[in-house]
C-alpha positions as CSV (number, residue, x, y, z in Angstrom):
1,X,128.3,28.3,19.5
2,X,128.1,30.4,22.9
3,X,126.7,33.3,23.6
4,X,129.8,35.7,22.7
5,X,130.7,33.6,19.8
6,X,127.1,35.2,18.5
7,X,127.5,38.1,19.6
8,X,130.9,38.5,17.9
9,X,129.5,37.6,14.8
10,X,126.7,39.7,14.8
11,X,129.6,42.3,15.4
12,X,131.5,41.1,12.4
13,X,128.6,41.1,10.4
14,X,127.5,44.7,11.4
15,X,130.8,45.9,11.0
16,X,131.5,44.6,7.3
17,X,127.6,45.9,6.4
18,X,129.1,49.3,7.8
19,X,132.0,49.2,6.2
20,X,130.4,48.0,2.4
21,X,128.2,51.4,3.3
22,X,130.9,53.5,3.9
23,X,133.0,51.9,0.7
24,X,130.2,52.9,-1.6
25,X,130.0,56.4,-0.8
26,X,132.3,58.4,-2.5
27,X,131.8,61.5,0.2
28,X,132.3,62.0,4.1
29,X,130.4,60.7,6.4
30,X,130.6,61.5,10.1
31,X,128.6,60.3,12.8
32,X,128.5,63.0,16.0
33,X,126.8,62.7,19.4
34,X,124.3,65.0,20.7
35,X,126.7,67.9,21.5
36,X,127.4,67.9,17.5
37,X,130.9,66.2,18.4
38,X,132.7,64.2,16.1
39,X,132.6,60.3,17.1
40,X,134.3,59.0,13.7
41,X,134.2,59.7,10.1
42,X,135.3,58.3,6.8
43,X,136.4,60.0,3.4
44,X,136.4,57.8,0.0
45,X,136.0,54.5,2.3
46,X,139.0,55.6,4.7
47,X,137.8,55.7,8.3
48,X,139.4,58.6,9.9
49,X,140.0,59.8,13.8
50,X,138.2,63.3,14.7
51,X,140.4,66.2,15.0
52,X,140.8,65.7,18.9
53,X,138.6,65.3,21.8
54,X,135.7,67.6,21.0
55,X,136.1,68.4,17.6
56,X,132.7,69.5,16.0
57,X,131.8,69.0,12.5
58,X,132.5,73.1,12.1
59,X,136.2,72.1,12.9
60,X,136.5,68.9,10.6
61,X,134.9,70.0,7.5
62,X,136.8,73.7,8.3
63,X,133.1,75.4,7.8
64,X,132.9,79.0,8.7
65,X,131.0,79.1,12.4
66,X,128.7,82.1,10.8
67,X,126.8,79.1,8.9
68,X,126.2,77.5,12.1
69,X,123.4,79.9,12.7
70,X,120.2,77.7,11.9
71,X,122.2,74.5,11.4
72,X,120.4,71.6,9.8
73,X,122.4,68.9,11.8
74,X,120.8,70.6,15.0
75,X,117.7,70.6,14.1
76,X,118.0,66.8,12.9
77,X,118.9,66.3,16.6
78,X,116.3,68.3,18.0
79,X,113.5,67.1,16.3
80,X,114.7,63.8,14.5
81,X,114.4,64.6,11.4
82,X,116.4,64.3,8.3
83,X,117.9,67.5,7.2
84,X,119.7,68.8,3.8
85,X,121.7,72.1,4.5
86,X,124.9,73.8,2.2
87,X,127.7,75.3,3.2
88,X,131.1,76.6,2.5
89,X,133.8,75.2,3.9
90,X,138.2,73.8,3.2
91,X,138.9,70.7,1.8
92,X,142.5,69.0,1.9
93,X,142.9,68.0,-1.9
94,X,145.1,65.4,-3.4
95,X,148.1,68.0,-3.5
96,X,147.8,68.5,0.0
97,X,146.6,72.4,-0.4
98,X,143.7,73.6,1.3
99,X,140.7,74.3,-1.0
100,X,137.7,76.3,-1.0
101,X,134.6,73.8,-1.3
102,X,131.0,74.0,-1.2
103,X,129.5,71.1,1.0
104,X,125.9,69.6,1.2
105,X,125.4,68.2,4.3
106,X,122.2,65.6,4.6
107,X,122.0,64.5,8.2
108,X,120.0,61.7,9.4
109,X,119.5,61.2,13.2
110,X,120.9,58.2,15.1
111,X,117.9,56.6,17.4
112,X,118.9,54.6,20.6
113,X,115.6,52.8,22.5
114,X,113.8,55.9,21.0
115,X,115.8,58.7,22.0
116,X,118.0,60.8,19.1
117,X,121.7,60.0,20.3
118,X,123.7,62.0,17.7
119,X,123.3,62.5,13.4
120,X,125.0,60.7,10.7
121,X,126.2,63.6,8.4
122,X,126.4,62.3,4.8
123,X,128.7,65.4,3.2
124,X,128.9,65.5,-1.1
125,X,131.7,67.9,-2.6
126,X,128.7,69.8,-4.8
127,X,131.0,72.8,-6.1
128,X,131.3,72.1,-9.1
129,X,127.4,71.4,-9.3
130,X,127.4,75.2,-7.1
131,X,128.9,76.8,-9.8
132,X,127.7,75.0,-13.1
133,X,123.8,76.5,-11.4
134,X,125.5,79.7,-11.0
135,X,126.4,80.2,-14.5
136,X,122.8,78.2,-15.7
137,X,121.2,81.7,-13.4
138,X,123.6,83.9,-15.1
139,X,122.8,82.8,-18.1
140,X,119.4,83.1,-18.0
141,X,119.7,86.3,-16.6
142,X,121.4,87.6,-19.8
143,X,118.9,86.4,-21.4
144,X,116.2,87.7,-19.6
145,X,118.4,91.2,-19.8
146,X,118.7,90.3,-23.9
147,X,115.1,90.5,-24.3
148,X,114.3,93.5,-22.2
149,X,117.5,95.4,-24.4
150,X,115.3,94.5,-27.9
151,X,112.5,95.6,-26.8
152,X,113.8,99.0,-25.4
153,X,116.3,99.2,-28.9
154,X,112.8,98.6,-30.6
155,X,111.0,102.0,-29.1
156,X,114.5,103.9,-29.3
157,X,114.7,103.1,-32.7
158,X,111.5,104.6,-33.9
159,X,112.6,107.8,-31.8
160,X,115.5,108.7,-33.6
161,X,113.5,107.7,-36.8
162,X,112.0,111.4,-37.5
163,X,115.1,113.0,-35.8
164,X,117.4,111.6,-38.2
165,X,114.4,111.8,-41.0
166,X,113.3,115.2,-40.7
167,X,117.0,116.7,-39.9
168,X,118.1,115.1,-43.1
169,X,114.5,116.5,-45.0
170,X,115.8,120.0,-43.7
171,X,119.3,119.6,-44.7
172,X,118.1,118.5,-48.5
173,X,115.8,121.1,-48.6
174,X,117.7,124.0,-47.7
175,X,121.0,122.3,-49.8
176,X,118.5,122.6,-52.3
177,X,117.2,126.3,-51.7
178,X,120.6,127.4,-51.9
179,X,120.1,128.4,-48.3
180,X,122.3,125.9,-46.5
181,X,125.2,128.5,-45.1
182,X,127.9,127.4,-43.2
183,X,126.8,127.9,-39.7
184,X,123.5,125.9,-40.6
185,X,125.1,123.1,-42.2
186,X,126.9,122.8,-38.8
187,X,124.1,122.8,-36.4
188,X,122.3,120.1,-38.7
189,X,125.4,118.1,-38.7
190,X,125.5,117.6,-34.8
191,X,122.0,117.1,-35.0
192,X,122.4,114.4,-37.1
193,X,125.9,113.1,-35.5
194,X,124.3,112.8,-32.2
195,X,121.8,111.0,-33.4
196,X,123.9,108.5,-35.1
197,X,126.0,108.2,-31.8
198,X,122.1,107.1,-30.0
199,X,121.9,104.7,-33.4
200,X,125.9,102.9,-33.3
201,X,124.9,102.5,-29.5
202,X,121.5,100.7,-29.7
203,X,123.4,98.5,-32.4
204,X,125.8,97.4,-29.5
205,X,123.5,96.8,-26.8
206,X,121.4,94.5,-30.0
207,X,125.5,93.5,-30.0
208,X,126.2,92.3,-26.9
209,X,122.3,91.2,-25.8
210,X,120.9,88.9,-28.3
211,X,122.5,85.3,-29.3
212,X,122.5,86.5,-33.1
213,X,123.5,84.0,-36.1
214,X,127.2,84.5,-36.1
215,X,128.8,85.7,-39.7
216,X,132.8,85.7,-40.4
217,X,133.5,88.3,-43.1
218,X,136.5,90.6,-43.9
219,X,136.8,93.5,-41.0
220,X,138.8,97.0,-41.2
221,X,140.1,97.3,-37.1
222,X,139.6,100.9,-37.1
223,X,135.7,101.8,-37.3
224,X,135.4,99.0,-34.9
225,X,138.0,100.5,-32.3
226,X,136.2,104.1,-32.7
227,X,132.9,102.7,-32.4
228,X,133.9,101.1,-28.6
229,X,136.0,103.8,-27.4
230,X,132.6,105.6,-27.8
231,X,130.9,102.9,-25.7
232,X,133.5,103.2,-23.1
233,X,133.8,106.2,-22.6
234,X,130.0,106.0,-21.6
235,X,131.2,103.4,-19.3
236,X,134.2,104.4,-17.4
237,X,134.9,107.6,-15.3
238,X,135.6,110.4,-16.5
239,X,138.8,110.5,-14.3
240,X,139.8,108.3,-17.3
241,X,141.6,109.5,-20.2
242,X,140.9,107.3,-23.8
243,X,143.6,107.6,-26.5
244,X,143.4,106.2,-30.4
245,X,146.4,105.4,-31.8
246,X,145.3,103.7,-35.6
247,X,147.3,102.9,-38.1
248,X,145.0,103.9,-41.4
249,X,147.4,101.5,-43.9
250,X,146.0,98.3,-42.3
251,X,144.0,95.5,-43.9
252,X,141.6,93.7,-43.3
253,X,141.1,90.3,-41.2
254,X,138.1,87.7,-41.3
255,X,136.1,87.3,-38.3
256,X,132.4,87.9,-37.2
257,X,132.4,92.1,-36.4
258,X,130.6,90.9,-32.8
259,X,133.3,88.5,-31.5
260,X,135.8,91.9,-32.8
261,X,133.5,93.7,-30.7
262,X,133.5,91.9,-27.7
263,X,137.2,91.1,-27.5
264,X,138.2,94.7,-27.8
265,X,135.3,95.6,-25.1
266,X,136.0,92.8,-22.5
267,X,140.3,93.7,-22.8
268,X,139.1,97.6,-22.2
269,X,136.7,97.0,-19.5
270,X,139.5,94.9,-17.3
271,X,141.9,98.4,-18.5
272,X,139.0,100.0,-16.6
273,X,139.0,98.0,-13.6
274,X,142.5,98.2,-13.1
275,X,142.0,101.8,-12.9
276,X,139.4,102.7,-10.6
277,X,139.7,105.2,-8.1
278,X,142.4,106.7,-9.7
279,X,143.5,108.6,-12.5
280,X,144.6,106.7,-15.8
281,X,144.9,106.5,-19.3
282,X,143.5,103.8,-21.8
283,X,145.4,103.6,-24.7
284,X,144.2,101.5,-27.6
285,X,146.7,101.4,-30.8
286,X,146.1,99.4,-34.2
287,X,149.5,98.9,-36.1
288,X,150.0,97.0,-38.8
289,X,153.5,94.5,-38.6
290,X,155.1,91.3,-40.5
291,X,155.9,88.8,-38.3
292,X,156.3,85.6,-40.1
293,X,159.6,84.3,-42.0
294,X,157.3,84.0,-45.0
295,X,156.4,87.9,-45.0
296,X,153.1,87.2,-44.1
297,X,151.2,90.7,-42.4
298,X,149.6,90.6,-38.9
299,X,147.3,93.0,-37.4
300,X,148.4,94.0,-34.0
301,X,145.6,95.7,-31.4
302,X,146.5,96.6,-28.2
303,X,145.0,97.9,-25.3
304,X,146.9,99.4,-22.8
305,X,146.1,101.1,-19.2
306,X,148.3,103.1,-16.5
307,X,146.6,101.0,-13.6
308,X,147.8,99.4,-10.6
309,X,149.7,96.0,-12.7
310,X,149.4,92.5,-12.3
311,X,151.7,90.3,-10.1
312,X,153.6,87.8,-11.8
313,X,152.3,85.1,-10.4
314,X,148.5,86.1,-11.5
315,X,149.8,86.6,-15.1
316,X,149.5,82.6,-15.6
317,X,146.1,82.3,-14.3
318,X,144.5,85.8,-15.3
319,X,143.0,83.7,-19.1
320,X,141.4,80.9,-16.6
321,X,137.5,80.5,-16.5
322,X,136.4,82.3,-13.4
323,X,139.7,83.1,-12.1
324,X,139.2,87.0,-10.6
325,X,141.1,89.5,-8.3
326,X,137.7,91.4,-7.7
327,X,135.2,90.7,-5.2
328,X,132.9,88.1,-6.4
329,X,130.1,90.2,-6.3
330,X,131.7,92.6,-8.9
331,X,132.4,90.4,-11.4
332,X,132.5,87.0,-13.1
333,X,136.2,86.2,-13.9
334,X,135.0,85.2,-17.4
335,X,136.3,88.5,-19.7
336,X,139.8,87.3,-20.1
337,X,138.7,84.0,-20.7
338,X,136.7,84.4,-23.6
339,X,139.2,86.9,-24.8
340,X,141.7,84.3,-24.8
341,X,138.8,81.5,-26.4
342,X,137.4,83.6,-29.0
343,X,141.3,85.3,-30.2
344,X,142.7,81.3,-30.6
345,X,139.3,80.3,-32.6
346,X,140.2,82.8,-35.3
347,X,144.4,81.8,-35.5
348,X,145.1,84.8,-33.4
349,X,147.8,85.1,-31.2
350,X,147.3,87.1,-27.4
351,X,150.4,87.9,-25.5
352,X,150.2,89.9,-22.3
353,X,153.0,92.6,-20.5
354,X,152.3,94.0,-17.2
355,X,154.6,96.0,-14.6
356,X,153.2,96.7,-11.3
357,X,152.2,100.2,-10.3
358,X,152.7,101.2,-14.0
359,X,150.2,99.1,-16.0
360,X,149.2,96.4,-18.3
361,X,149.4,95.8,-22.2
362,X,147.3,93.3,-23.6
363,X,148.3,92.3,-27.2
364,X,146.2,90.8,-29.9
365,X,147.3,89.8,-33.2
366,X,145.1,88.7,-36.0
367,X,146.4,87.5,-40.2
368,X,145.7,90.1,-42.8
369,X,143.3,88.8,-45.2
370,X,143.3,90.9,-47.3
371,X,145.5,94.9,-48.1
372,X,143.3,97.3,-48.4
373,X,143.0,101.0,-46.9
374,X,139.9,102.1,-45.7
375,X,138.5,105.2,-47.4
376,X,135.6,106.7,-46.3
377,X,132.4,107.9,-49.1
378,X,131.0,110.6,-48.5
379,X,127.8,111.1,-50.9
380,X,125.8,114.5,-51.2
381,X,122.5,114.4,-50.3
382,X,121.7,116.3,-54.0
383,X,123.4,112.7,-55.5
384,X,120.8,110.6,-54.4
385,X,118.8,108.2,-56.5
386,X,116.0,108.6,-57.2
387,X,113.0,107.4,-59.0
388,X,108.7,107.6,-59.5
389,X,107.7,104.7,-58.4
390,X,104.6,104.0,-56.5
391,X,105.4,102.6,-53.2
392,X,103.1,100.8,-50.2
393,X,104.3,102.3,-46.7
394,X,102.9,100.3,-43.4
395,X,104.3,101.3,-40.1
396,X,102.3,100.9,-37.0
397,X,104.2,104.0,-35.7
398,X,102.9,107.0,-36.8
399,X,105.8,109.1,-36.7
400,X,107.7,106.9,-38.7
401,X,105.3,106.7,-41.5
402,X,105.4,110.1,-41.8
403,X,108.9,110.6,-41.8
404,X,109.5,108.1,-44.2
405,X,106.7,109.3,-46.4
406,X,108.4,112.5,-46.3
407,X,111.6,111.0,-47.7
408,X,110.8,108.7,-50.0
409,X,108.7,111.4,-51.8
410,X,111.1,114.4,-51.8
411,X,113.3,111.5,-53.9
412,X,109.9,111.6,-56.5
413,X,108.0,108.5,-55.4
414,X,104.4,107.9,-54.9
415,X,103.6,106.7,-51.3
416,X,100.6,105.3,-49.8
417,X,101.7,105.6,-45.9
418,X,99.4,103.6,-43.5
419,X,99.5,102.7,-39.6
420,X,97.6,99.2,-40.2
421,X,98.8,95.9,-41.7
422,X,95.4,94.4,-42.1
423,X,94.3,98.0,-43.4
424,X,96.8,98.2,-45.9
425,X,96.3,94.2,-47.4
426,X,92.8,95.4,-47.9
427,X,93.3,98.2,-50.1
428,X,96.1,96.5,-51.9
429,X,93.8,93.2,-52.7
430,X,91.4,96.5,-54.0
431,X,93.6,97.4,-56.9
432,X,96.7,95.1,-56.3
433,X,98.8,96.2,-60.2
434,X,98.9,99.6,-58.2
435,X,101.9,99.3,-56.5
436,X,105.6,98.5,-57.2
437,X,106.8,98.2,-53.7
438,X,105.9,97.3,-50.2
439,X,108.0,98.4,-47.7
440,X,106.7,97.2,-44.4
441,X,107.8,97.1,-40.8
442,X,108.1,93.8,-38.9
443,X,106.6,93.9,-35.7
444,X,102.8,95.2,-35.8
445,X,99.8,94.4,-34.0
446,X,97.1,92.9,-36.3
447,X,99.6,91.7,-38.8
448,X,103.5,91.2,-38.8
449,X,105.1,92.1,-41.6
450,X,106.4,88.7,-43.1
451,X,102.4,87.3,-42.6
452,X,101.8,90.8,-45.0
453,X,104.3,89.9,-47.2
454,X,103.2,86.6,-47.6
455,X,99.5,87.5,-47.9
456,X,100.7,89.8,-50.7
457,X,102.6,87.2,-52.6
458,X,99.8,85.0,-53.4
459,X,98.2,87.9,-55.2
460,X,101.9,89.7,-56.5
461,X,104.0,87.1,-56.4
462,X,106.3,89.2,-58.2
463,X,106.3,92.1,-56.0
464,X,109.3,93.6,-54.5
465,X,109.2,93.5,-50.6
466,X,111.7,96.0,-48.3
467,X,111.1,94.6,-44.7
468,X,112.3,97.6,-41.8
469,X,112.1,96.5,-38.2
470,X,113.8,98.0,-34.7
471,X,114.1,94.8,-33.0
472,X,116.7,92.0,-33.1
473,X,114.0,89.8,-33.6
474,X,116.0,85.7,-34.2
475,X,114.6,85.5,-38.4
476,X,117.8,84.3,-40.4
477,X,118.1,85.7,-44.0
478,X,117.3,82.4,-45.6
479,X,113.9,82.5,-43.5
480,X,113.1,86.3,-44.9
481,X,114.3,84.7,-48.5
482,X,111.7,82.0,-48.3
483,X,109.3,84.2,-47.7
484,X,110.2,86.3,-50.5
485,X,111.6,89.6,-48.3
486,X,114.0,91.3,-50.9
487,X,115.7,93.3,-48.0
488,X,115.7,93.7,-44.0
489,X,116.9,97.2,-42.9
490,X,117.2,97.8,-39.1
491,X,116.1,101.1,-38.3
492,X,116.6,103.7,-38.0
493,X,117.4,103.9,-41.5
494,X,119.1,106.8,-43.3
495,X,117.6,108.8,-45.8
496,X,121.5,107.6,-47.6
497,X,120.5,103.7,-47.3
498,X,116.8,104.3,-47.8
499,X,117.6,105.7,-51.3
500,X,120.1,103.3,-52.0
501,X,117.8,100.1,-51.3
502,X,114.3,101.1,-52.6
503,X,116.4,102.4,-56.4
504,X,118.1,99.1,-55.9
505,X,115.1,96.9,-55.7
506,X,113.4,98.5,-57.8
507,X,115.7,98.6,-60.5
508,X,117.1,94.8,-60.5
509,X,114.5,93.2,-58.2
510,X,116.8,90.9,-56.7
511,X,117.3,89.8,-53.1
512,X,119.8,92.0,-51.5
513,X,120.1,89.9,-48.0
């Protein structure tokens, strides 16, 4: 064999490693000179020409020149080293449409007699990767947010504790005096209205914060809808006008009250967004319809704004994951989507009408479980139950103690009120037939409530135990049952519910969770 025999085959050999290379990677590879221009490159095992005679790797992989700034294939060529660097750039994809792509570029440099002579640019399609870390962040960002949101509802909670306590001690008092005139009645009943507007809203930050064991049950639409065009009307401008529109004579449908919740909140808050800077109305109506042959009854929410529309060629895509007319710093893309999830899980149906320049309609229909209108009790203080027995108190918050001291004695109990857990054990192993209810909080220093509880049990196993805690902390009622917790109250707890549990309890003994 001569000398170019061998040399050709070295050639052939050489080129068929190259190509075996190039066949395994599932990327782009390109191999540039010094000046960053392309020389050749390959996609999915194809060998392909550069984009003419100077074409940079900018202008094949279509990548925005404002990421050139500190490029990591220069640097790879300036001090031959191998180089990882991302960036966003166009892609041609299999339907021959441009597509918006987020490349990693590792770049190795190319060595000639010991002098770098250009970089071979391995390039991976990582956008899906991108935006599956993206969602991990966000994700652990709510989180993080969740936690921070029970701790603050935990503090807030034992503030409106004596408000709503001592307003309702005043109220009972004077109702009882025969001093409670008209105009009194009134100022104690905003006192005590706004107070339950602070409570409904630290519910729905616990709501929408905290991954909370979900529970289907039967629903009414309407306190729901009032209790979230409350929370948005904290939320949007006040250039925007809520309306109600409720049908009273609708029943009721099974679902978990937080997915209810969040589907009315997420259709409202893309009303909202449809609306900015400008004046609007957001309209949300509860009707009650048949709509199947079989005379079955639906019930119909809808949410309806006067904002700017929605093209009809968005209207197929507006329910996709991600899928967002709004910058991308102001907002996820995910509402819709999880609408449109969470409405099929529970049979629903969700139908959309939009016009542009006069608004959007968003309609969700859910099966009637069951016919029933909701009435609303309303219970005199004077009608409480009431009772004489002696009850164990332990709150690590003063003001709570004495506020609920105060209560459950002007209803005729005996109360031992204490701001220490391992206090309080002490003096109950001292004379432990004494009492005939613990009512403890759940979060305390030297002592949580359910170690109290179970400390207490070993002595009085058959001791009633009311557990009252601010917190969303993650204990499911069969954990509380084990432990032998009769009932968990979240505060703040009204002097109404207080009387209602403790005569409850008391009376039957049994597990009300």
């Amino acid at each position: 064999m001569d000398l170019m025999e061998k040399v050709n085959c070295v050639f052939s050999e050489s080129n068929s490693q190259l190509q075996a290379i190039v066949n395994g990677f599932s990327g782009m590879l390109i191999y540039v000179n010094k000046k960053l221009e392309v020389i050749w490159s390959s996609r999915g095992g194809v060998f392909l020409a550069a984009d003419g005679k100077g074409a940079n790797c900018c202008d094949l992989l279509r990548i925005n020149t404002e990421h050139c700034v500190g490029c990591s294939v220069a640097k790879t060529i300036v001090d031959a080293s191998v180089e990882v660097g991302v960036s966003a750039g166009l892609l041609r994809g299999e339907g021959g449409e441009d597509e918006d792509v987020i490349f990693e570029i590792t770049s190795s440099p190319v060595q000639e007699k010991g002098h770098v002579v250009g970089a071979m640019l391995l390039v991976n399609n990582i956008t899906e990767r991108f935006h599956l870390e993206k969602r991990l962040r966000q994700t652990q960002k709510m989180e993080a947010i969740g936690t921070l949101a029970g701790g603050v509802a935990h503090d807030f909670n034992n503030v409106l504790t004596p408000i709503l306590g001592y307003s309702e001690i005043i109220r009972l008092r004077m109702e009882q005096e025969g001093l409670l005139d008209s105009a009194m009645d009134g100022y104690l009943g905003e006192i005590l209205s706004a107070a339950g507007r602070a409570q409904k809203l630290v519910e729905q930050i616990l709501t929408f914060s905290c991954s909370a064991e979900q529970k289907i049950s039967l629903q009414y639409g309407q306190p729901v809808i009032k209790e979230v065009s409350r929370l948005m009307r904290t939320m949007l401008p006040a250039t925007i006008k809520i309306n109600l529109d409720l049908d009273e004579d609708c029943g009721r449908i099974s679902i978990d009250p937080v997915h209810l919740q969040q589907i009315i909140v997420n259709l409202c808050t893309n009303s909202g967004h449809a609306m900015e800077g400008r004046h609007g109305t957001l309209t949300i109506s509860l009707v009650s319809e048949e709509r199947d042959e079989g005379g079955e009854e639906w019930l119909e929410i809808i949410v309806a704004d006067t904002g700017c529309g929605i093209e009809d060629v968005l209207l197929e895509r507006i329910f996709e994951p991600y899928f967002t007319t709004r910058e991308k710093e102001q907002g996820t893309g995910m509402g819709l989507a999880v609408v449109h999830g969470l409405v099929h899980s529970y049979g629903g149906r969700l139908r959309v009408e939009s016009e542009i320049g006069c608004g959007t309609s968003f309609h969700v229909s859910f099966p009637v479980s069951e016919k029933a209108v909701l009435v609303e009790q309303v219970v005199s203080l004077s009608e409480l139950q009431c009772g004489s027995a002696d009850i164990l108190l332990v709150d690590d918050d003063e003001q709570v103690v004495d506020v609920s001291a105060a209560l459950l004695e002007r209803l005729g109990y005996r109360v031992l009120p204490l701001t220490s857990a391992r206090k309080a054990l002490v003096l109950f192993l001292q004379d432990p037939s004494r009492f005939d209810l613990l009512i403890t909080d759940l979060t305390m220093p030297d002592l949580t409530g359910v170690e109290l509880c179970g400390e207490v049990r070993k002595v009085r196993p058959d001791l009633p135990v009311v557990l009252c805690t601010g917190y969303s902390e993650k204990i499911s009622e069969a954990a509380l049952g084990k432990v032998g917790i009769n009932h968990c109250c979240l505060k703040p707890v009204s002097f109404k519910e207080l009387a209602r549990v403790v005569a409850t309890v008391l009376a039957k003994g049994e597990f009300l969770l």
